[in-house]
mmJSON file of the N, C-alpha and C atoms, coordinates in Angstrom:
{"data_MODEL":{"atom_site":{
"group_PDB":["ATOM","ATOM","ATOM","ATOM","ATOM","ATOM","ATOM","ATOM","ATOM","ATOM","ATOM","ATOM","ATOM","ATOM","ATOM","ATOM","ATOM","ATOM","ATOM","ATOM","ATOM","ATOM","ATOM","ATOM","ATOM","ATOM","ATOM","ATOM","ATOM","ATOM","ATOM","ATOM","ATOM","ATOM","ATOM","ATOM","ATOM","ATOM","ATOM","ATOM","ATOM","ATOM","ATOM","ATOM","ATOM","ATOM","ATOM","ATOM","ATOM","ATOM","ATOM","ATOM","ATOM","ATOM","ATOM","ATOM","ATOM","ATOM","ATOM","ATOM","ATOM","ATOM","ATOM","ATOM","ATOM","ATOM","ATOM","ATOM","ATOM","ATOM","ATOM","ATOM","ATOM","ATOM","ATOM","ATOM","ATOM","ATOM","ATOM","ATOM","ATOM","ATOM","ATOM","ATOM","ATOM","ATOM","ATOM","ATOM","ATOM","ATOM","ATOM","ATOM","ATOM","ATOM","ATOM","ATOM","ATOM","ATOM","ATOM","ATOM","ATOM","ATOM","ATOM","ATOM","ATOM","ATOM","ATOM","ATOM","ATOM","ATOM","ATOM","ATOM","ATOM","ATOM","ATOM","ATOM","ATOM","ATOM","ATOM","ATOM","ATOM","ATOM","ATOM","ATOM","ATOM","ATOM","ATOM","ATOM","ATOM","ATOM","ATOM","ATOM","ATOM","ATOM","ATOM","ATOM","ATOM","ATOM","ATOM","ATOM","ATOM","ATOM","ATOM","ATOM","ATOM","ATOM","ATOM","ATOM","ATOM","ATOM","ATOM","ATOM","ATOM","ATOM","ATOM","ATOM","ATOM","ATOM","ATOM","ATOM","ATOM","ATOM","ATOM","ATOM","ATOM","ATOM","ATOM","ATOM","ATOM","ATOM","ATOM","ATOM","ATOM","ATOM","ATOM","ATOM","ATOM","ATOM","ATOM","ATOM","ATOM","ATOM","ATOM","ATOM","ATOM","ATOM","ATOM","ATOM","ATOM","ATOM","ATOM","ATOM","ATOM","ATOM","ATOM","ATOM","ATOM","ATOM","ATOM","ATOM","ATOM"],
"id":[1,2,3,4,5,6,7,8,9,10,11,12,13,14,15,16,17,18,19,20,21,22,23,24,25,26,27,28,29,30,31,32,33,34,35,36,37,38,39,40,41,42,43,44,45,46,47,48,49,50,51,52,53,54,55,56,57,58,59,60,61,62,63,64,65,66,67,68,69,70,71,72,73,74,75,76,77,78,79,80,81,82,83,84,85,86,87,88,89,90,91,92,93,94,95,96,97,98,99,100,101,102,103,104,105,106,107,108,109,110,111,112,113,114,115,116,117,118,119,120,121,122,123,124,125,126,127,128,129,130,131,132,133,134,135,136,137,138,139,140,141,142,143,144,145,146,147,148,149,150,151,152,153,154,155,156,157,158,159,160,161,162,163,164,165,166,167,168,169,170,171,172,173,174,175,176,177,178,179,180,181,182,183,184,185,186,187,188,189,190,191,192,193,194,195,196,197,198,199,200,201],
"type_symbol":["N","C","C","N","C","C","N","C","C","N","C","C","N","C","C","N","C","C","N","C","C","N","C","C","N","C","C","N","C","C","N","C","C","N","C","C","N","C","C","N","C","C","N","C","C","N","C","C","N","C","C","N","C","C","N","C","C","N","C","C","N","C","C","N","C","C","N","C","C","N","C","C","N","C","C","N","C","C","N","C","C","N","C","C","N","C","C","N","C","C","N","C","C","N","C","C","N","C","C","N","C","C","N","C","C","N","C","C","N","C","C","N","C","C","N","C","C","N","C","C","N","C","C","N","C","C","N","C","C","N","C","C","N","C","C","N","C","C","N","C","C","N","C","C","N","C","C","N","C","C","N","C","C","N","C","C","N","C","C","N","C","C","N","C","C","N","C","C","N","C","C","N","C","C","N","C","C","N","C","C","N","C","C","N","C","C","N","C","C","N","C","C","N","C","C","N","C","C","N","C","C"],
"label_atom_id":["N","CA","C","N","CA","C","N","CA","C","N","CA","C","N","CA","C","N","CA","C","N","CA","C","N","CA","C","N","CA","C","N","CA","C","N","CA","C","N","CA","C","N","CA","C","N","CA","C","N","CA","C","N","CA","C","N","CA","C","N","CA","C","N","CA","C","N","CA","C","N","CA","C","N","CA","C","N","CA","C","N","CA","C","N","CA","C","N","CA","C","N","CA","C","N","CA","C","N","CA","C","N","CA","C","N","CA","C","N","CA","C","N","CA","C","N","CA","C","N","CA","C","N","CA","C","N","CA","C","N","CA","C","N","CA","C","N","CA","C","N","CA","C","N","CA","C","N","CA","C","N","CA","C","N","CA","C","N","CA","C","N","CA","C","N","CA","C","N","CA","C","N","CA","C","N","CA","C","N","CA","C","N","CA","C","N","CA","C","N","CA","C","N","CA","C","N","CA","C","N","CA","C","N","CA","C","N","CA","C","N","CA","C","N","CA","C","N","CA","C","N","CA","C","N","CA","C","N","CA","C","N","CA","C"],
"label_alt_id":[null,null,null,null,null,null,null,null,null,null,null,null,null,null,null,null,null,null,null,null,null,null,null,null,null,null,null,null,null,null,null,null,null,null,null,null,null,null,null,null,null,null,null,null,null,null,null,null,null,null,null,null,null,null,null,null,null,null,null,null,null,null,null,null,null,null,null,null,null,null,null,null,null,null,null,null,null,null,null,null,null,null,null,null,null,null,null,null,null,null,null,null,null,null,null,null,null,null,null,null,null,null,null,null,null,null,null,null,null,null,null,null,null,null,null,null,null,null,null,null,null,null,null,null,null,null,null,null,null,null,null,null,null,null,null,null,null,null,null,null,null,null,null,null,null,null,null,null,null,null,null,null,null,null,null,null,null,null,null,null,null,null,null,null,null,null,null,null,null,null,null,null,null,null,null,null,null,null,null,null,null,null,null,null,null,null,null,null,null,null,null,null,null,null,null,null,null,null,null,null,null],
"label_comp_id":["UNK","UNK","UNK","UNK","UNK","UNK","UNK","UNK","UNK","UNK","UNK","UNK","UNK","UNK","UNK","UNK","UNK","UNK","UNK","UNK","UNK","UNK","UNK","UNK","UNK","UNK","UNK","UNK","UNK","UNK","UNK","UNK","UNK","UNK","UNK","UNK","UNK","UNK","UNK","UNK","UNK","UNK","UNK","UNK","UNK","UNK","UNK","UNK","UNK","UNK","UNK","UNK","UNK","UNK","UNK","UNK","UNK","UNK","UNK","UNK","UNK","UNK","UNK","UNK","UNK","UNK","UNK","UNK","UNK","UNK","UNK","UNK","UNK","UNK","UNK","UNK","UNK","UNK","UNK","UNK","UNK","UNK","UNK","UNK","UNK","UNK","UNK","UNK","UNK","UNK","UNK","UNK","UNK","UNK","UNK","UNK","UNK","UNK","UNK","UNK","UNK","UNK","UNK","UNK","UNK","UNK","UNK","UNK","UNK","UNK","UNK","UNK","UNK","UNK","UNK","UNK","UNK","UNK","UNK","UNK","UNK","UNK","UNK","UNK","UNK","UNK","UNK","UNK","UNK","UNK","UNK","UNK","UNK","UNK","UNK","UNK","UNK","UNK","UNK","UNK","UNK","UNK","UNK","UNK","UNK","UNK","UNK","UNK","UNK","UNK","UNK","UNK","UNK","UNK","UNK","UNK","UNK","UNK","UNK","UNK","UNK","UNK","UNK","UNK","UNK","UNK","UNK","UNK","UNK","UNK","UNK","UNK","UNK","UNK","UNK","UNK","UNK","UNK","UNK","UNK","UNK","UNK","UNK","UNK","UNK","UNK","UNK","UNK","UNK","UNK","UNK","UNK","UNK","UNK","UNK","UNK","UNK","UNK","UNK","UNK","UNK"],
"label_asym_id":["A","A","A","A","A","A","A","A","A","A","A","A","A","A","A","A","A","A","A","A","A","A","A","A","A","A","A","A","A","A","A","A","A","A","A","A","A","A","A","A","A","A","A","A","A","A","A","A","A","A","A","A","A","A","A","A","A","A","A","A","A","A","A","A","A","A","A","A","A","A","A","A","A","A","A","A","A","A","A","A","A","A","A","A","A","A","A","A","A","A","A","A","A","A","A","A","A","A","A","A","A","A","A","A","A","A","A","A","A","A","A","A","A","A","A","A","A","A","A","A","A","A","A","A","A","A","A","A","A","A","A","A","A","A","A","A","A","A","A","A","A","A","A","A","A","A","A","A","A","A","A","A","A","A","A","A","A","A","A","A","A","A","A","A","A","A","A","A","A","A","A","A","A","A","A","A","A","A","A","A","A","A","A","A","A","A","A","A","A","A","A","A","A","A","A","A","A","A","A","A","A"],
"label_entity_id":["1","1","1","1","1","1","1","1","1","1","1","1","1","1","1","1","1","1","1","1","1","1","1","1","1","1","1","1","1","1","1","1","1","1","1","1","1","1","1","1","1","1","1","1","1","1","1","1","1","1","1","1","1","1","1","1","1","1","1","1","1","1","1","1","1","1","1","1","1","1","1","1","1","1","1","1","1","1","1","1","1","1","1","1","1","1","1","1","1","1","1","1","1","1","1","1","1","1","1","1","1","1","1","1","1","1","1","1","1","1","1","1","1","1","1","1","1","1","1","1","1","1","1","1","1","1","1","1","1","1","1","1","1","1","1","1","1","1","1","1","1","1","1","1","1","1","1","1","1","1","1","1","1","1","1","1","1","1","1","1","1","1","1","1","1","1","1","1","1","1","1","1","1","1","1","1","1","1","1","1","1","1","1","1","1","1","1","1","1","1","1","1","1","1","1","1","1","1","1","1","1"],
"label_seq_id":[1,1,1,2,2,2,3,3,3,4,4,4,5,5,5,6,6,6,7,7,7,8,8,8,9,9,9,10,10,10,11,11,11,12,12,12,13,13,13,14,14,14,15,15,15,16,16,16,17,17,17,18,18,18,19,19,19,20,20,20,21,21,21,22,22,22,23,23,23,24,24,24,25,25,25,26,26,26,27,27,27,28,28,28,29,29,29,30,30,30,31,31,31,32,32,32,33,33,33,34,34,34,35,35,35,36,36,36,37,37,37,38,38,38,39,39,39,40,40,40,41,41,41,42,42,42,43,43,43,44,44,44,45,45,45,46,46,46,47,47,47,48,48,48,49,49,49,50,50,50,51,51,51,52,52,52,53,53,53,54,54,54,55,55,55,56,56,56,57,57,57,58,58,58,59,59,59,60,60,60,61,61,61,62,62,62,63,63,63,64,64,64,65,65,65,66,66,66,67,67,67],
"pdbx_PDB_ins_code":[null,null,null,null,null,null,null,null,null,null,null,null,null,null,null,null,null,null,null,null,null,null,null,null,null,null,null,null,null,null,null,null,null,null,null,null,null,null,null,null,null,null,null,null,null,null,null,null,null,null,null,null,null,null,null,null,null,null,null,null,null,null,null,null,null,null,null,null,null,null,null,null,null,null,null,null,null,null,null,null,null,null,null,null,null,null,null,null,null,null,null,null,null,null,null,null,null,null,null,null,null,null,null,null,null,null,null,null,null,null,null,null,null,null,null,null,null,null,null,null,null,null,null,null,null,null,null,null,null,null,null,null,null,null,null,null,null,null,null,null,null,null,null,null,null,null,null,null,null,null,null,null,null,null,null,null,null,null,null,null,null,null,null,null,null,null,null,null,null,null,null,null,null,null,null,null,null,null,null,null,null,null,null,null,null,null,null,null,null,null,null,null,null,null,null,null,null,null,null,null,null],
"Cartn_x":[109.712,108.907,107.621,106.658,105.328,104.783,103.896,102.807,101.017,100.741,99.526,99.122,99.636,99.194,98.041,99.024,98.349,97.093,95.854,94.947,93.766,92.346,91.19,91.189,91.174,90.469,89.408,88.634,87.64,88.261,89.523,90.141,90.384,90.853,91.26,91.98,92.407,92.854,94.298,94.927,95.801,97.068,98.131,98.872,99.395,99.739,100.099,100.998,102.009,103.119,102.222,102.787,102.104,102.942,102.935,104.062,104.895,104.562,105.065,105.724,105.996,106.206,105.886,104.294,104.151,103.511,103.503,102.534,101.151,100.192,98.795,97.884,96.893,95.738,95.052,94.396,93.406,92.491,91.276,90.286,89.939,89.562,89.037,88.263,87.603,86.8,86.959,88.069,88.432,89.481,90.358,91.287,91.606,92.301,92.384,92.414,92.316,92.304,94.111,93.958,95.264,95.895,97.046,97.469,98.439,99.528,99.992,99.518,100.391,99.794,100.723,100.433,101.378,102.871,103.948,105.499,105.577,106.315,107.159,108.315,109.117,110.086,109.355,109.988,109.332,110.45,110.178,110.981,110.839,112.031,112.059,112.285,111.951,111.817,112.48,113.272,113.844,113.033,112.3,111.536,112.318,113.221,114.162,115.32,116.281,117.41,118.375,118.151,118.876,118.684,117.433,117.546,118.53,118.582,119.741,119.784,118.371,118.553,119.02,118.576,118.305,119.873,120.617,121.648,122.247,123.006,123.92,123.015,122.002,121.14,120.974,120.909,120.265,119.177,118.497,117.466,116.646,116.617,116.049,116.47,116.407,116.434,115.522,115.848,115.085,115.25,113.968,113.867,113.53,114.337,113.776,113.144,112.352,111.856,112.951,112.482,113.22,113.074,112.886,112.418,113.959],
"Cartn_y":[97.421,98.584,98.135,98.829,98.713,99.575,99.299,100.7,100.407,101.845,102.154,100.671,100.852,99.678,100.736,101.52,102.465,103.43,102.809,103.556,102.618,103.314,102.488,101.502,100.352,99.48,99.936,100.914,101.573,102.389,103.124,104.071,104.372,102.72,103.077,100.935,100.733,99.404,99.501,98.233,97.723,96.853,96.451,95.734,94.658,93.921,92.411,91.56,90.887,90.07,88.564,87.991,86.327,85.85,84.347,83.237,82.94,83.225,83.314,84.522,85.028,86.436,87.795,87.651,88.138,89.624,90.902,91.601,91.657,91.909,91.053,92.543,93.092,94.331,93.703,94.495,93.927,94.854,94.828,96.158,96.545,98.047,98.654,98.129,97.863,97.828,95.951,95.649,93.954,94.08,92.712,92.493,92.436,92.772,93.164,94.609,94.747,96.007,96.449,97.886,97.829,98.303,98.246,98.282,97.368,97.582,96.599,95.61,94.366,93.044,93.037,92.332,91.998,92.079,92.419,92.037,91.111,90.862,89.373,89.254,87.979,88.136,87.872,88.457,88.434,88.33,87.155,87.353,88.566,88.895,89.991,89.284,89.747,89.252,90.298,90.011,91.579,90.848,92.017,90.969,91.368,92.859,92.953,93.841,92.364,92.945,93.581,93.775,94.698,96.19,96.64,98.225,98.436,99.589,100.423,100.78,100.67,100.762,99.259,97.962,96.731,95.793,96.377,95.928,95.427,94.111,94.118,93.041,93.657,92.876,91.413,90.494,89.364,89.213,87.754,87.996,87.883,87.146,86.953,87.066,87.512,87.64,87.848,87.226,87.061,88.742,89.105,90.417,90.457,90.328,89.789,91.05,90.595,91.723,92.039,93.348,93.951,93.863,92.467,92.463,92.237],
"Cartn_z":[97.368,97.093,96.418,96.922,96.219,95.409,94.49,94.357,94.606,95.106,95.052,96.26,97.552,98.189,99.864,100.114,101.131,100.964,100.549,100.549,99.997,100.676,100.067,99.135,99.566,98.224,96.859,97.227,96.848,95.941,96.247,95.244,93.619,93.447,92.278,92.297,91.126,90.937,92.202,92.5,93.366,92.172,92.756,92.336,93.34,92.804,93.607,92.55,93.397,92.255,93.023,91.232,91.88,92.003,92.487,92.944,91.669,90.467,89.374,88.956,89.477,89.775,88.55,88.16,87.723,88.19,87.479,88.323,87.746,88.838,88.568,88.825,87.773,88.458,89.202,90.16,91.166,90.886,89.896,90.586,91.079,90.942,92.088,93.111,94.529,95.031,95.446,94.695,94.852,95.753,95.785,96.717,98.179,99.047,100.684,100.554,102.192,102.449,102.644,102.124,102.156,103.888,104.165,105.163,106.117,107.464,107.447,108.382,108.032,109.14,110.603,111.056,112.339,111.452,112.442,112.045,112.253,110.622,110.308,109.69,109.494,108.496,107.57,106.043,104.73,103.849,102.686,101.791,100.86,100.188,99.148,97.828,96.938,95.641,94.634,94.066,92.66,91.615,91.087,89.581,88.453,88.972,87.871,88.071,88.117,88.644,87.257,86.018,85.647,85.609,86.458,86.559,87.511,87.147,87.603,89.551,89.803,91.409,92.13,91.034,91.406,91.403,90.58,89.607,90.844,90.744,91.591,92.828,93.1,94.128,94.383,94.935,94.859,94.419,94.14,93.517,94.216,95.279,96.636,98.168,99.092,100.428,101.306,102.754,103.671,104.264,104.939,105.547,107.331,108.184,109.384,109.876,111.223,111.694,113.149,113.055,114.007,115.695,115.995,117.375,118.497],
"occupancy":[1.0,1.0,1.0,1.0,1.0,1.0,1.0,1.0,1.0,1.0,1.0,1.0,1.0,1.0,1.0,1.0,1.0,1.0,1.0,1.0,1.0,1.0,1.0,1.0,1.0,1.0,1.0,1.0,1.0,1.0,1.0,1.0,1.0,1.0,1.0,1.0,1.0,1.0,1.0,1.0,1.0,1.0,1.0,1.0,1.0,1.0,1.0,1.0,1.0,1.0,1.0,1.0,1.0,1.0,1.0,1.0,1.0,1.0,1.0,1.0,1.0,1.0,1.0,1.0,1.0,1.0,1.0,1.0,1.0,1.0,1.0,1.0,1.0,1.0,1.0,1.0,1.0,1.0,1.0,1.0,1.0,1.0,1.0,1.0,1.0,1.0,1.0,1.0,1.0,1.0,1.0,1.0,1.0,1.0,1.0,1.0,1.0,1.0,1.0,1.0,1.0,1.0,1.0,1.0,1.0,1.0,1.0,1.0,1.0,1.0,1.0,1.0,1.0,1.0,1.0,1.0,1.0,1.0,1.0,1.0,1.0,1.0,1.0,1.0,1.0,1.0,1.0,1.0,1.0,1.0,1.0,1.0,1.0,1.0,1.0,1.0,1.0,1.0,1.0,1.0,1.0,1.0,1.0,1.0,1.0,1.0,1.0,1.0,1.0,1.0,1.0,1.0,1.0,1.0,1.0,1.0,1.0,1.0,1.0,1.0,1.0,1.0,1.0,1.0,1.0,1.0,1.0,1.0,1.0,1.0,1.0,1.0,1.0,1.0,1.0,1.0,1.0,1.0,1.0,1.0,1.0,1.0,1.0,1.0,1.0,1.0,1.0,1.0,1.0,1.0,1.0,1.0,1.0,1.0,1.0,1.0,1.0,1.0,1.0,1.0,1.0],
"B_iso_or_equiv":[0.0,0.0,0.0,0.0,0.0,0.0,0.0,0.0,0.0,0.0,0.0,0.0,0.0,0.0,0.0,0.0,0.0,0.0,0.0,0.0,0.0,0.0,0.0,0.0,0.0,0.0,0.0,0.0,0.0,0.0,0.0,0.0,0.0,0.0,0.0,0.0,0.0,0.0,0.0,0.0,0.0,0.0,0.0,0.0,0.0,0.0,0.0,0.0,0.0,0.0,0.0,0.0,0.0,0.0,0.0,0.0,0.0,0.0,0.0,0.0,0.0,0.0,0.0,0.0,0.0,0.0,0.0,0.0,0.0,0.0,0.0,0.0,0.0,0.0,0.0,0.0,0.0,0.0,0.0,0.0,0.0,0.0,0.0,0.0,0.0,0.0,0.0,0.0,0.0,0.0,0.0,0.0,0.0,0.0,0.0,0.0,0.0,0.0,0.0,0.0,0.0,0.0,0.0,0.0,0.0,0.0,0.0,0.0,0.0,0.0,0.0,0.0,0.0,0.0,0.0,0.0,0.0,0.0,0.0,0.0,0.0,0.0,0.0,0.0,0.0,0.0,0.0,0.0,0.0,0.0,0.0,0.0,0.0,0.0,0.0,0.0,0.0,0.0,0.0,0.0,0.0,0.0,0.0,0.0,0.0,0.0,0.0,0.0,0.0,0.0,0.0,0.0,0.0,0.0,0.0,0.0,0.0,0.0,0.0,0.0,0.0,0.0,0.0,0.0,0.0,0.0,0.0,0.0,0.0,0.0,0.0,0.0,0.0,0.0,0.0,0.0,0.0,0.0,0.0,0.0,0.0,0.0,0.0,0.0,0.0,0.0,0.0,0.0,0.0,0.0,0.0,0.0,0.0,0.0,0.0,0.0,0.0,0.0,0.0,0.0,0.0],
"pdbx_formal_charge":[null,null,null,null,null,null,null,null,null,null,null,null,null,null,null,null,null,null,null,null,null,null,null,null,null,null,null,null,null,null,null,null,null,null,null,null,null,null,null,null,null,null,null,null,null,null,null,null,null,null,null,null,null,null,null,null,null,null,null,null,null,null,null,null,null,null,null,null,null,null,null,null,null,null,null,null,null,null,null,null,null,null,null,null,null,null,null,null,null,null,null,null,null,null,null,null,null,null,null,null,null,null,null,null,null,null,null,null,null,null,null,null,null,null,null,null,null,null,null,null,null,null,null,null,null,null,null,null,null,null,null,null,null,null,null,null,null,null,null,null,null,null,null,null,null,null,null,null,null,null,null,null,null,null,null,null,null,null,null,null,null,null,null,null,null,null,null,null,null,null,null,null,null,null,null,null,null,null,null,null,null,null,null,null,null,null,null,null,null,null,null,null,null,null,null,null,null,null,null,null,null],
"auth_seq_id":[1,1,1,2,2,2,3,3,3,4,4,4,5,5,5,6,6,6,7,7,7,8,8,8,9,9,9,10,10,10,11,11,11,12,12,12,13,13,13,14,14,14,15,15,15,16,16,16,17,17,17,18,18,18,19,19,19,20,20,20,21,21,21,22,22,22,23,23,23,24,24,24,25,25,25,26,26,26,27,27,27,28,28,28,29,29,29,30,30,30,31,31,31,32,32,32,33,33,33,34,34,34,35,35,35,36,36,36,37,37,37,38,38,38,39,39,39,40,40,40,41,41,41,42,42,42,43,43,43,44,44,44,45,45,45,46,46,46,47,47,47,48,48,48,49,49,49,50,50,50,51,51,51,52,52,52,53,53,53,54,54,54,55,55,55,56,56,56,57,57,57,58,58,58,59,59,59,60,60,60,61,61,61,62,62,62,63,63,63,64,64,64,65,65,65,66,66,66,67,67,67],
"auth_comp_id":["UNK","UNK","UNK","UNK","UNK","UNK","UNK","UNK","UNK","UNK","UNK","UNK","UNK","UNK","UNK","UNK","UNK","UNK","UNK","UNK","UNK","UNK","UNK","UNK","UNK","UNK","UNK","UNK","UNK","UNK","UNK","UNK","UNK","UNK","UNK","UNK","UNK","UNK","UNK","UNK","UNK","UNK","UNK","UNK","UNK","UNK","UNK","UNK","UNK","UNK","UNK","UNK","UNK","UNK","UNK","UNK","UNK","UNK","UNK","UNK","UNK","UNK","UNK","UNK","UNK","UNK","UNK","UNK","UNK","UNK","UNK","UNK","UNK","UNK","UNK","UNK","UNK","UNK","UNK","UNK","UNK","UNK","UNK","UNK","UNK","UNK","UNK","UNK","UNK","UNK","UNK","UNK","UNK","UNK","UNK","UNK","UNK","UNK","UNK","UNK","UNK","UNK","UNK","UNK","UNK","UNK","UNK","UNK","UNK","UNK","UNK","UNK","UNK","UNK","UNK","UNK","UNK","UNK","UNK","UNK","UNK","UNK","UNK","UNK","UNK","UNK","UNK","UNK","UNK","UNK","UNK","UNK","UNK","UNK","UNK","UNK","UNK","UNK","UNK","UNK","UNK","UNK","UNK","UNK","UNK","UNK","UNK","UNK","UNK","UNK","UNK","UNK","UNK","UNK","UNK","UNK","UNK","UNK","UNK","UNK","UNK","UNK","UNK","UNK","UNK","UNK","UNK","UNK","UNK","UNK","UNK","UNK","UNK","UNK","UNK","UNK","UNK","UNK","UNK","UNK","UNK","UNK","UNK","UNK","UNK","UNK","UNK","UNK","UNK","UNK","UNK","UNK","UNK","UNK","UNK","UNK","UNK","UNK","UNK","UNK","UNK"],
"auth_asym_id":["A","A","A","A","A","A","A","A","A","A","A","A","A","A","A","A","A","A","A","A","A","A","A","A","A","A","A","A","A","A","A","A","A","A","A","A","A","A","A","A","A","A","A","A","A","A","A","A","A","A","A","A","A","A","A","A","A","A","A","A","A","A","A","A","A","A","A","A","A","A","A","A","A","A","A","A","A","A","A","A","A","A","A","A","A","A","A","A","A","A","A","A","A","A","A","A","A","A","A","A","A","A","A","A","A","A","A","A","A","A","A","A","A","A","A","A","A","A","A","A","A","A","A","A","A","A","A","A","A","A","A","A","A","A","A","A","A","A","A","A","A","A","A","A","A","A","A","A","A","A","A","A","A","A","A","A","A","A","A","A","A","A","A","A","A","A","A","A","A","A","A","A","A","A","A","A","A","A","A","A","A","A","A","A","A","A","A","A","A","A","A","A","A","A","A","A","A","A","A","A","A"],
"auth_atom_id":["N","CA","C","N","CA","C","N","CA","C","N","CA","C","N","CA","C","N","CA","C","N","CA","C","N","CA","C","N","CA","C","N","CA","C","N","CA","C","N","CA","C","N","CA","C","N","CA","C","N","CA","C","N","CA","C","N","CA","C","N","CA","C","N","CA","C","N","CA","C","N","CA","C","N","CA","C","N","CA","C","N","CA","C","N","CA","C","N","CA","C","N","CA","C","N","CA","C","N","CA","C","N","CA","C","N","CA","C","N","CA","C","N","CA","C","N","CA","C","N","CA","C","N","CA","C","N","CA","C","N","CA","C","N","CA","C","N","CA","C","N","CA","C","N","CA","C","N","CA","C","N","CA","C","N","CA","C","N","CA","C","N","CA","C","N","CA","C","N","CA","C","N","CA","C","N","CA","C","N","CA","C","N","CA","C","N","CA","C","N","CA","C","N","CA","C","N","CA","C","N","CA","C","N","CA","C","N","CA","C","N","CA","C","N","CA","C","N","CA","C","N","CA","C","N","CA","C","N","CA","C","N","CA","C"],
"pdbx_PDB_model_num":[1,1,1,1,1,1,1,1,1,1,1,1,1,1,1,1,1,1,1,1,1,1,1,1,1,1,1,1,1,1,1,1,1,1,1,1,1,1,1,1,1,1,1,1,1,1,1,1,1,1,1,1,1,1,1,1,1,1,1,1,1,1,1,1,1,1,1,1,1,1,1,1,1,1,1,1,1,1,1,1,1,1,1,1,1,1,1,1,1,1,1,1,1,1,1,1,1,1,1,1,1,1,1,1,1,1,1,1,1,1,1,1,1,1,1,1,1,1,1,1,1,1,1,1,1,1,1,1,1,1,1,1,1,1,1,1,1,1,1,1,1,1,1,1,1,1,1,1,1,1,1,1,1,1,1,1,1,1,1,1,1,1,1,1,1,1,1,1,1,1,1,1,1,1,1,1,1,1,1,1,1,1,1,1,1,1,1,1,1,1,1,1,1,1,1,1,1,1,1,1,1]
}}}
Protein backbone atom coordinates (compact mmCIF):
# COMPACT_ATOMS: atom_id res chain seq x y z
CA UNK A 1 0.00 0.00 0.00
CA UNK A 2 0.95 3.48 -0.77
CA UNK A 3 0.10 7.01 -0.03
CA UNK A 4 -0.62 10.03 -1.95
CA UNK A 5 1.12 8.32 -5.13
CA UNK A 6 -1.95 8.77 -7.88
CA UNK A 7 -2.01 12.29 -8.75
CA UNK A 8 0.02 15.39 -10.06
CA UNK A 9 3.44 15.78 -9.00
CA UNK A 10 2.46 19.43 -8.82
CA UNK A 11 -0.16 18.68 -6.06
CA UNK A 12 1.14 18.56 -3.01
CA UNK A 13 4.51 16.55 -1.45
CA UNK A 14 4.85 12.52 -2.48
CA UNK A 15 6.19 9.64 -0.40
CA UNK A 16 8.76 7.04 -1.30
CA UNK A 17 10.52 4.21 1.01
CA UNK A 18 14.38 4.06 0.56
CA UNK A 19 16.59 0.98 0.18
CA UNK A 20 17.05 1.53 3.82
CA UNK A 21 13.73 1.37 4.25
CA UNK A 22 13.07 4.49 5.34
CA UNK A 23 10.07 6.74 4.41
CA UNK A 24 11.45 9.71 2.51
CA UNK A 25 9.13 13.42 1.57
CA UNK A 26 9.50 14.25 -1.91
CA UNK A 27 8.29 17.88 -2.55
CA UNK A 28 5.91 19.16 -4.22
CA UNK A 29 6.60 19.69 -7.90
CA UNK A 30 9.90 17.12 -7.38
CA UNK A 31 10.17 13.46 -7.94
CA UNK A 32 8.41 11.18 -10.94
CA UNK A 33 5.36 11.45 -12.29
CA UNK A 34 2.97 9.58 -10.57
CA UNK A 35 1.35 6.64 -12.25
CA UNK A 36 1.82 3.03 -13.35
CA UNK A 37 4.86 1.42 -15.27
CA UNK A 38 4.76 -1.53 -17.54
CA UNK A 39 3.78 -4.96 -15.46
CA UNK A 40 6.26 -6.56 -13.43
CA UNK A 41 7.10 -8.77 -10.64
CA UNK A 42 7.83 -6.55 -7.57
CA UNK A 43 9.08 -7.17 -4.32
CA UNK A 44 6.90 -6.24 -1.24
CA UNK A 45 8.42 -4.89 1.72
CA UNK A 46 6.37 -4.74 5.48
CA UNK A 47 8.18 -1.74 7.17
CA UNK A 48 6.03 -2.71 10.03
CA UNK A 49 5.07 -5.83 10.76
CA UNK A 50 3.70 -5.37 14.25
CA UNK A 51 0.50 -3.46 13.17
CA UNK A 52 -2.34 -5.08 13.40
CA UNK A 53 -3.20 -5.43 9.51
CA UNK A 54 0.67 -6.49 9.03
CA UNK A 55 1.00 -8.93 12.03
CA UNK A 56 1.72 -12.24 11.08
CA UNK A 57 3.03 -11.22 7.48
CA UNK A 58 6.40 -11.85 6.13
CA UNK A 59 8.67 -9.34 5.98
CA UNK A 60 9.33 -9.66 2.47
CA UNK A 61 7.76 -11.26 -0.69
CA UNK A 62 7.94 -11.55 -4.23
CA UNK A 63 4.66 -10.17 -6.14
CA UNK A 64 4.44 -11.79 -9.67
CA UNK A 65 2.59 -10.42 -12.40
CA UNK A 66 -0.36 -11.80 -13.66
CA UNK A 67 0.51 -12.90 -17.16
Amino acid sequence: MIGLGWRDRNFGPSLIVSPDEKVVVIPKGQGRNPGHGPEHDFQVTVLNTDHPITKGLQKRWMHPTNN
